[in-house]
N, C-alpha and C positions, 0 to 999 in steps of 0.2 A: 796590510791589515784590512780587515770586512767593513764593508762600512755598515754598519748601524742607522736602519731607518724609524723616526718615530712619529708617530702619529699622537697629535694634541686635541683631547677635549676641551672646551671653553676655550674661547678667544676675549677673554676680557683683561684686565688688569697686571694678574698677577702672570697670565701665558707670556706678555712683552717682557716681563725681566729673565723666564725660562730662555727666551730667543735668544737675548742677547750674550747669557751663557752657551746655549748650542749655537750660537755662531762660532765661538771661539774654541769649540773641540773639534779634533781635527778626526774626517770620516764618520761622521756623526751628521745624517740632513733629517728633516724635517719633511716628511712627502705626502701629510694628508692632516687635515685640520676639522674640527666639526663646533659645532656651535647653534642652539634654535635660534636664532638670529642671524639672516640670510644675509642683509645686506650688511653687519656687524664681522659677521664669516666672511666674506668678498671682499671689505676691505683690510680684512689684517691678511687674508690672503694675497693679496695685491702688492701688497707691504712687504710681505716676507719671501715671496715668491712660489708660495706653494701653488700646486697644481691642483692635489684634488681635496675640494671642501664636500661637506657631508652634515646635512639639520639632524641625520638619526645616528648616534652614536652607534649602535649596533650595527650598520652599512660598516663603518671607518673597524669596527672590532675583527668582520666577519674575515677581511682582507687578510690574507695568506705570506704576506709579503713585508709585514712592519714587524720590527723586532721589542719595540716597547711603544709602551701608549703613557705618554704624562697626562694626568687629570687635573685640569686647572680649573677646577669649579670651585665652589662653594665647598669649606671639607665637610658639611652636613651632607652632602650629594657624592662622598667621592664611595662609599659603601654600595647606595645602589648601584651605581656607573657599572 
């Protein structure tokens, strides 16, 4: 089976309970996070093991390589994203 890479807008709140479900499906990783808050971004990345963090959402979109993007913002923000 392929595995499915996704990449997570906002690292706040509601992204920890998204983790703890993509922890538990299988083929399914998480390999790029972004958030304007750097050292908020570094430490969930730390947490969760991701590699690559990104302050400009459009950097984490432009990437050729991720199959879905979760938006874990604000849902007043998830329209422009």
């Amino acid at each position: 089976m392929k595995e499915i890479r996704v990449g997570i807008i906002g690292t706040g709140v509601i992204s920890h309970r998204h983790m703890k479900n993509y922890e538990k499906i299988p083929n399914v990783k998480v390999v790029a996070a972004c958030d304007i808050d750097k050292a908020k971004l570094d430490a969930w990345c730390a947490r969760y093991g991701v590699a690559d963090a990104y302050t400009d959402y459009r950097e984490l979109l432009a990437r050729d390589d991720i199959d879905s993007v979760d938006v874990c913002v604000h849902n007043n923000l998830h329209a422009p994203l």
